[in-house]
ZAMARGU-4260 file (C-alpha; in steps of 0.2 Angstrom, whole numbers, plus 5000, padded with zeros to 4 digits):
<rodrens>
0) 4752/5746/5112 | 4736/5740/5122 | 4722/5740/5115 | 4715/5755/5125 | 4730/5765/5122
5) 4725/5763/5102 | 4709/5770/5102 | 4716/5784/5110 | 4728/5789/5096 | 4715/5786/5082
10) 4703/5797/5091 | 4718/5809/5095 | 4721/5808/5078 | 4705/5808/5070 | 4700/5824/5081
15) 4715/5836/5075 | 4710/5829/5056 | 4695/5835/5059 | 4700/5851/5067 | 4712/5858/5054
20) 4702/5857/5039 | 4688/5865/5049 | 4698/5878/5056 | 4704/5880/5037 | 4685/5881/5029
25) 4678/5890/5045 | 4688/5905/5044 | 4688/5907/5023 | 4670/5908/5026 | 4672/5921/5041
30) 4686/5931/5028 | 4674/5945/5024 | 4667/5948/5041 | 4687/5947/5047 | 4692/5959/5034
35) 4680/5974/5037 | 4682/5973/5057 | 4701/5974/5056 | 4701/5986/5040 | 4709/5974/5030
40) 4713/5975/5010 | 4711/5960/4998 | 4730/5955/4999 | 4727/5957/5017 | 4715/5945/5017
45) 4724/5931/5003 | 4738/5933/5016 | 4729/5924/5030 | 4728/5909/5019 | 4744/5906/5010
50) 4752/5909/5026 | 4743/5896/5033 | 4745/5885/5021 | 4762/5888/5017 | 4769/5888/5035
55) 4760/5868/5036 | 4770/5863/5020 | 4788/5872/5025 | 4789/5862/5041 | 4781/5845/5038
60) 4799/5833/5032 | 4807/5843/5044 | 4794/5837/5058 | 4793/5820/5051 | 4813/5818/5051
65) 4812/5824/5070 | 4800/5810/5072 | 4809/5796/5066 | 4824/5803/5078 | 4815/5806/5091
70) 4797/5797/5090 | 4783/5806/5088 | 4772/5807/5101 | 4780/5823/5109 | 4782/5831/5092
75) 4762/5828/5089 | 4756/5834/5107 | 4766/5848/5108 | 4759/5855/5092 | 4746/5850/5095
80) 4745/5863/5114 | 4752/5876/5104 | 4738/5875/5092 | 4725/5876/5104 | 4734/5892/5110
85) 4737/5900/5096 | 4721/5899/5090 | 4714/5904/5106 | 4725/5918/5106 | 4717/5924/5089
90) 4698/5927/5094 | 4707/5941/5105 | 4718/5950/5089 | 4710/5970/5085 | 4723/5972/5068
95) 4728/5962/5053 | 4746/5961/5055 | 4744/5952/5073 | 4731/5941/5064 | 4742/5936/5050
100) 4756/5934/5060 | 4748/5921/5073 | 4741/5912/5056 | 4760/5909/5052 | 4763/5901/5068
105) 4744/5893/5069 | 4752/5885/5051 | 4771/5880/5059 | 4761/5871/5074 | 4749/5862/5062
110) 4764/5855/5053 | 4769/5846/5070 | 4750/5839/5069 | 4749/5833/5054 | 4766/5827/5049
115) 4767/5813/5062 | 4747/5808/5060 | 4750/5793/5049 | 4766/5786/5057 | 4757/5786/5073
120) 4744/5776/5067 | 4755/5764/5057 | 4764/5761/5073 | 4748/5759/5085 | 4740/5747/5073
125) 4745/5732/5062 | 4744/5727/5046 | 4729/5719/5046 | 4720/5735/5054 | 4729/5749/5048
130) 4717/5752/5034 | 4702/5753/5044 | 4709/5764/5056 | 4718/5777/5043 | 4700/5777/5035
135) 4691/5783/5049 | 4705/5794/5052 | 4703/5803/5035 | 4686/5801/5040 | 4690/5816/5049
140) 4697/5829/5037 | 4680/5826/5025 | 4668/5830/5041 | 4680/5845/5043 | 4680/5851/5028
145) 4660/5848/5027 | 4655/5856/5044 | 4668/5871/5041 | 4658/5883/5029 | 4640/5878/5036
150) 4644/5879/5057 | 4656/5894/5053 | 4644/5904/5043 | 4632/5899/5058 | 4643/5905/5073
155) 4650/5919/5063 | 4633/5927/5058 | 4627/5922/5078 | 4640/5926/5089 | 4654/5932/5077
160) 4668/5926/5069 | 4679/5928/5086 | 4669/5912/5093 | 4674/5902/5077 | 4691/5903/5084
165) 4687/5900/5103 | 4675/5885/5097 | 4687/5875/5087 | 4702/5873/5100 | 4687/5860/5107
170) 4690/5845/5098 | 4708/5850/5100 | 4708/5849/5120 | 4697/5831/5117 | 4714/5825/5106
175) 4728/5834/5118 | 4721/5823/5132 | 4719/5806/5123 | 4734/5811/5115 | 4742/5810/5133
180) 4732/5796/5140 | 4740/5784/5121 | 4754/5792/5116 | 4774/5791/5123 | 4779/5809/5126
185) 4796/5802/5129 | 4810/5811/5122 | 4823/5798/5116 | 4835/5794/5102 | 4827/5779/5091
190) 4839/5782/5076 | 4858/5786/5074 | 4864/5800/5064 | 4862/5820/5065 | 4850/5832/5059
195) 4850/5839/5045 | 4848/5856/5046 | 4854/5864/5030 | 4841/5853/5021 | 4828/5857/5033
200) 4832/5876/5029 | 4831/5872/5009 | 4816/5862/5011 | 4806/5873/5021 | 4814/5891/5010
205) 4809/5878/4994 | 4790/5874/4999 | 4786/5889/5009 | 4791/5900/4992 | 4782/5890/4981
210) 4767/5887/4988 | 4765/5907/4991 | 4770/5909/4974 | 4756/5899/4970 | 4745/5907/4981
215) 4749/5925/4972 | 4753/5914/4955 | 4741/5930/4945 | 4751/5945/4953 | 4769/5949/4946
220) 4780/5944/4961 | 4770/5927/4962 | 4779/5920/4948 | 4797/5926/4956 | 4793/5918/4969
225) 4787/5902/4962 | 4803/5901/4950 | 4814/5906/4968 | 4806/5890/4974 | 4808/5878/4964
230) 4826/5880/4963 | 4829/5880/4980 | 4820/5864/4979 | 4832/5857/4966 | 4846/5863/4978
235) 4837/5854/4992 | 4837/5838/4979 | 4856/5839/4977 | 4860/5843/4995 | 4850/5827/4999
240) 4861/5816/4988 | 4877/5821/4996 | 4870/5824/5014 | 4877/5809/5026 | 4860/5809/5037
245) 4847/5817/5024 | 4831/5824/5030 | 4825/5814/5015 | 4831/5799/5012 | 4830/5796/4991
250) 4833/5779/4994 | 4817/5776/4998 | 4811/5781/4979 | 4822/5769/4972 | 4816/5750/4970
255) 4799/5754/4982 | 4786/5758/4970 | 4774/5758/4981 | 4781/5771/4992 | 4787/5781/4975
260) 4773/5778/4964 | 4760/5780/4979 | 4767/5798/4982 | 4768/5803/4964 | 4749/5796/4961
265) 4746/5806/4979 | 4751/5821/4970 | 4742/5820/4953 | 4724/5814/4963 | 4724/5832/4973
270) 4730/5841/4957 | 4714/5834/4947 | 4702/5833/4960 | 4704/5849/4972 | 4699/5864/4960
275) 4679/5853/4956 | 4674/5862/4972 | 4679/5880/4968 | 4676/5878/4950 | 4658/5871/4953
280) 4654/5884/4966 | 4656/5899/4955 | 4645/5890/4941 | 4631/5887/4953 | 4632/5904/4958
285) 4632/5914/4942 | 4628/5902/4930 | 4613/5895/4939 | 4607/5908/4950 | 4611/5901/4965
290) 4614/5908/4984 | 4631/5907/4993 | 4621/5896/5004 | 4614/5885/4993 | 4629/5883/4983
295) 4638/5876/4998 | 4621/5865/5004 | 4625/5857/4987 | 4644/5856/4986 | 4643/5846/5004
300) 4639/5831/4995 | 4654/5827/4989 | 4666/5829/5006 | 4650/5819/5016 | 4653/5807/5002
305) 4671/5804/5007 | 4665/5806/5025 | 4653/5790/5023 | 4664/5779/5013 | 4681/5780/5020
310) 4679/5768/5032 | 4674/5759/5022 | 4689/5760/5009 | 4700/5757/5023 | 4693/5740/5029
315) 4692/5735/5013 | 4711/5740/5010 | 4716/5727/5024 | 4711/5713/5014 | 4711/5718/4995
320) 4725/5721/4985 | 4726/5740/4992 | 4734/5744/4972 | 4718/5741/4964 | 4708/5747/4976
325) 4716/5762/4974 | 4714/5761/4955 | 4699/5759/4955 | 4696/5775/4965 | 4706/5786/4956
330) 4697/5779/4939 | 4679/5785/4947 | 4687/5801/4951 | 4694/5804/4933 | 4677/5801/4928
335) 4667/5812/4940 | 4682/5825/4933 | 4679/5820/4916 | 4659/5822/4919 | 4662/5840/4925
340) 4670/5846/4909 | 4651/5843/4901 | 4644/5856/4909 | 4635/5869/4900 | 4622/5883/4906
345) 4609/5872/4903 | 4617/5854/4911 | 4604/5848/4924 | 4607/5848/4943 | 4606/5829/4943
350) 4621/5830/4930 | 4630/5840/4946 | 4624/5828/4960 | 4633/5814/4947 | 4650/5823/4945
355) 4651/5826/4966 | 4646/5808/4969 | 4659/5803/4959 | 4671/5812/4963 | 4667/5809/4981
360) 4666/5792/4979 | 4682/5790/4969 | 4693/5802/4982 | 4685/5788/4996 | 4693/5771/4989
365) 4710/5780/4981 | 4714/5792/4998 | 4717/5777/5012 | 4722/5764/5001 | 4735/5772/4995
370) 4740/5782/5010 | 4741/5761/5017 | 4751/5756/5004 | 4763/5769/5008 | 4765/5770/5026
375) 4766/5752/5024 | 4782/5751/5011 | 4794/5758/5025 | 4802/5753/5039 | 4798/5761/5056
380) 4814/5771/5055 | 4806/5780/5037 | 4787/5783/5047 | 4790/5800/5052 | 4796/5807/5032
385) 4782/5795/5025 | 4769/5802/5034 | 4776/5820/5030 | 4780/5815/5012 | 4759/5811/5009
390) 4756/5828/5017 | 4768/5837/5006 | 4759/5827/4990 | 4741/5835/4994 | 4749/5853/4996
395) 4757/5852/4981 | 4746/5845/4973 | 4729/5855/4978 | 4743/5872/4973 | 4747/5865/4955
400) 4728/5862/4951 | 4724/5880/4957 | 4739/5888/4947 | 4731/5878/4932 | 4715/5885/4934
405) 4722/5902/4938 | 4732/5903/4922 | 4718/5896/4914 | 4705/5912/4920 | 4720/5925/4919
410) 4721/5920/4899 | 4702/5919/4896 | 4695/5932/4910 | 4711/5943/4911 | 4709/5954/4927
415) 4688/5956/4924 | 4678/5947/4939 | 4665/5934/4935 | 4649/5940/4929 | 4632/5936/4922
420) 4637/5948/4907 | 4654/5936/4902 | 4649/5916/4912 | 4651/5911/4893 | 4669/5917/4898
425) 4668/5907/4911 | 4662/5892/4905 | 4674/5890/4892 | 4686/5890/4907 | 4678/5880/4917
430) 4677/5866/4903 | 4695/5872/4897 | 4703/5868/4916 | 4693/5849/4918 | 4698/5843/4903
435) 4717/5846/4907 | 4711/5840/4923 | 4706/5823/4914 | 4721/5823/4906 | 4733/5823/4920
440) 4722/5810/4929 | 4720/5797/4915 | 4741/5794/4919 | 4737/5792/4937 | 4727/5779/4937
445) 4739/5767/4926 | 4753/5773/4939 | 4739/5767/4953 | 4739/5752/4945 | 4756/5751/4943
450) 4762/5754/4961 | 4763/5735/4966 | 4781/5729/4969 | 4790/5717/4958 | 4792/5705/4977
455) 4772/5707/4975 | 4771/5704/4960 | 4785/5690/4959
</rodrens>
C-alpha cells in the first residue's frame, strides 16, 4: 500500500478502537438515567450490556474467517456504516425492548470492526513498523475507555443520554471515510475452500452462551447457560478437527508458540487484570468515602497510563525481542495485582496511585507486543482468525475474572449490597479475588516468556 493509503487505515482503525470502548463506558455511565426514562428493571438494564458484549464475541472467527476468504476491507467498512446507524438509530428508541434489541445488532456490527482491525494493519504495514502502528492503534481503546465515563457523564447530565449516542457515531464517520479513501472494498476470493457454517453456528451458539452466562453467572439460569456453553464449545472443538475447510484452523496451535502461547497469555492478562478497575471503584467509594466522580477522576490513571505508553511499547516491539517485552509487562502487572491485594481500610492513596501505575504500565508493554508476536506467527491467509482469535482472548478472559469475582462476593456477601455496615465484608473479598488474581498471573508471565519459537530460539 502507499504510504498515504496506511495512514488512512491506522487512523481508520485507530478511530473505531477508540469508539467502541467509549460507546461501551459512555452508556454504562448513562444506565441509570436510561433505565428511569424507558421504565426499565435491573435485568433490563444488565441486558444492554451482555448483549452487547456477547453479540461482539459470537460473530468475531466467523468475521475473521470471512476476512481471510474474502479480504477484509469490505467486512470492516460495512460494519463499520452499520454501526454508525444503528447507534444513531438508538438516540431515537422510547422503550427497552427496541433499546436492547438495536444493542444486539450495535454488538453483531462491532464484531465486523473489530475482528479484522489487526489483520488490516498487519497487512498495511511491515514488520519493522507493525509494532508502532498496532500501539498507537491500541492507543485508541485506552482513550476510549478513559473519555467514556468522564464526557458521558458530562453530555448525559448536559444535554442527555440520547446525545451520547448521536455524538459517538463522530469519530466513526472520521474512519468510514478514511476507511474508504485506504482500504480495498473489493469483494474477491483470496483463499480456496468453503465456509464453514456449522462451526460458525457452534462457535457463535458456544460464546454467545457463555459470555451471557457469565454475565448472569450469580442468577440461577446463568450457570445453565454457561455449562450450555461450554459444551457446545467442545462440540465446536470436534467439529473443527474433522471440518475440511475449518473456521478455525487448529493447526495453527500446534508447533507456533508464539501464536498458541500468545493467545493463552492474551487470555490470562484480561482475566487478572480487568476486575482492578471495578474492584477498586467500589473500595474508593465505600471504603474511603469517595464520590462517583472522584472515584473515576482517580481510576483514569490507569487507562491514560496505557494511553501514554503504548506507542511506546510498540516502537519498542519492532526492534526488541517482542517475548520479553511482553514479559516484562505482564510481570509489572502481576505486581501492580499483587499490590492491590494489600489493601486495607487504612492503605494510603499513594498505595492506590502505585497499583494503577503499575498495572497500567504493565498492561502497556504486554498488550502490543504480544498482540505483534501474534499477528506476525501467521501467514496472510490466517490474519483474518488471528486477529479475531486476540479479540476472543480479552472477552473471555475480562468474563472469567468477573465470574471469579462474582463467586467470590456471592460466597462472602450472599445477595446483601455493599455497605459501610459490612466493607470488612468486602475487603476480605476484595483481597480474596487479587490474590487468586496473583495466582493466575504468576503462570502467565513464565508462558510470556516462553512463547519464542524453537526456529527463534535455535
Amino acid at each position: 500500500m502507499p504510504r498515504t493509503d496506511k495512514r488512512s487505515v491506522l487512523f481508520a482503525i485507530t478511530a473505531t478502537q477508540f469508539a467502541v470502548p467509549y460507546m461501551v463506558s459512555g452508556v454504562a455511565v448513562a444506565l441509570p438515567v436510561i433505565g428511569r426514562e424507558l421504565g426499565a428493571s435491573a435485568v433490563d438494564l444488565s441486558l444492554v450490556e451482555s448483549s452487547y458484549i456477547a453479540a461482539v464475541a459470537m460473530l468475531l472467527l466467523p468475521a475473521g474467517r470471512l476476512c481471510d476468504m474474502f479480504g477484509g476491507g469490505l467486512i470492516f467498512s460495512i460494519g463499520l456504516a452499520l454501526y454508525q446507524v444503528i447507534t444513531f438509530a438508538l438516540g431515537f428508541v422510547h422503550d427497552m425492548e427496541h433499546f436492547v434489541l438495536l444493542r444486539l445488532l450495535q454488538g453483531f456490527a462491532g464484531s465486523m470492526m473489530i475482528s479484522p482491525g489487526m489483520a488490516l494493519l498487519t497487512e498495511a504495514y511491515p514488520r519493522g513498523e507493525r509494532g508502532k502502528a498496532i500501539g498507537i492503534s491500541i492507543t485508541g481503546v485506552y482513550l476510549g475507555i478513559s473519555a467514556g465515563p468522564f464526557l458521558g457523564g458530562i453530555i448525559t447530565t448536559t444535554f442527555g443520554w440520547r446525545w451520547l449516542l448521536f455524538t459517538g457515531v463522530i469519530p466513526c464517520l472520521a474512519a468510514l471515510w478514511m476507511a474508504v479513501r485506504g482500504l480495498p472494498l473489493t469483494f474477491r476470493r483470496r483463499v480456496e475452500g468453503g465456509f464453514d457454517w456449522l462451526g460458525s453456528i457452534l462457535s457463535a451458539s458456544g460464546i454467545g452462551l457463555a459470555v451471557f452466562g457469565s454475565s448472569t453467572f450469580d442468577e440461577p439460569h446463568g450457570m445453565h447457560f454457561l455449562w450450555a456453553g461450554l459444551a457446545t464449545l467442545i462440540a465446536f472443538l470436534l467439529w473443527e478437527r474433522l471440518c475440511a475447510h475449518p473456521l478455525l484452523d487448529l493447526r495453527l496451535f500446534r508447533g507456533n508458540r508464539p501464536f498458541s502461547f500468545g493467545c493463552l497469555v492474551q487470555y490470562i492478562n484480561y482475566t487478572a487484570t480487568f476486575g482492578v478497575t471495578f474492584l477498586l471503584s467500589v473500595f474508593l467509594q465505600y471504603g474511603k468515602g469517595m464520590t462517583a466522580q472522584e472515584a473515576g477522576t482517580v481510576l483514569v490513571i490507569q487507562p491514560l497510563t496505557m494511553a501514554v505508553f503504548s506507542p511506546l511499547a510498540g516502537r519498542l516491539s519492532d526492534t526488541m525481542d517482542s517475548h520479553k517485552l511482553a514479559g516484562t509487562g505482564m510481570f509489572v502487572s502481576v505486581v501492580g495485582v499483587a499490590l492491590a491485594s494489600m489493601i486495607g481500610l487504612e492503605t494510603s492513596m499513594w498505595h492506590i496511585v502505585a497499583v494503577l501505575l503499575c498495572v497500567g504500565l504493565g498492561t502497556a508493554f504486554f498488550s502490543t507486543p504480544n498482540m505483534s508476536s501474534i499477528m506476525g506467527s501467521v501467514g496472510a491467509r490466517h490474519l483474518g482468525v488471528a486477529s479475531a482469535m486476540t479479540a476472543v482472548m480479552r472477552t473471555v478472559g475480562m468474563t472469567s475474572g468477573m465470574i471469579l469475582i462474582t463467586v467470590v462476593m456471592a460466597r462472602l456477601l450472599g445477595d446483601a449490597a455493599v455497605t459501610e455496615e459490612n466493607i470488612t465484608l468486602y475487603m476480605q473479598a476484595l483481597r480474596t479475588s487479587l490474590m487468586t488474581f496473583t495466582a493466575i498471573g504468576i503462570p502467565g508471565i513464565m508462558l510470556t516468556f516462553m512463547a519464542v519459537s524453537r526456529k527463534e530460539t535455535a
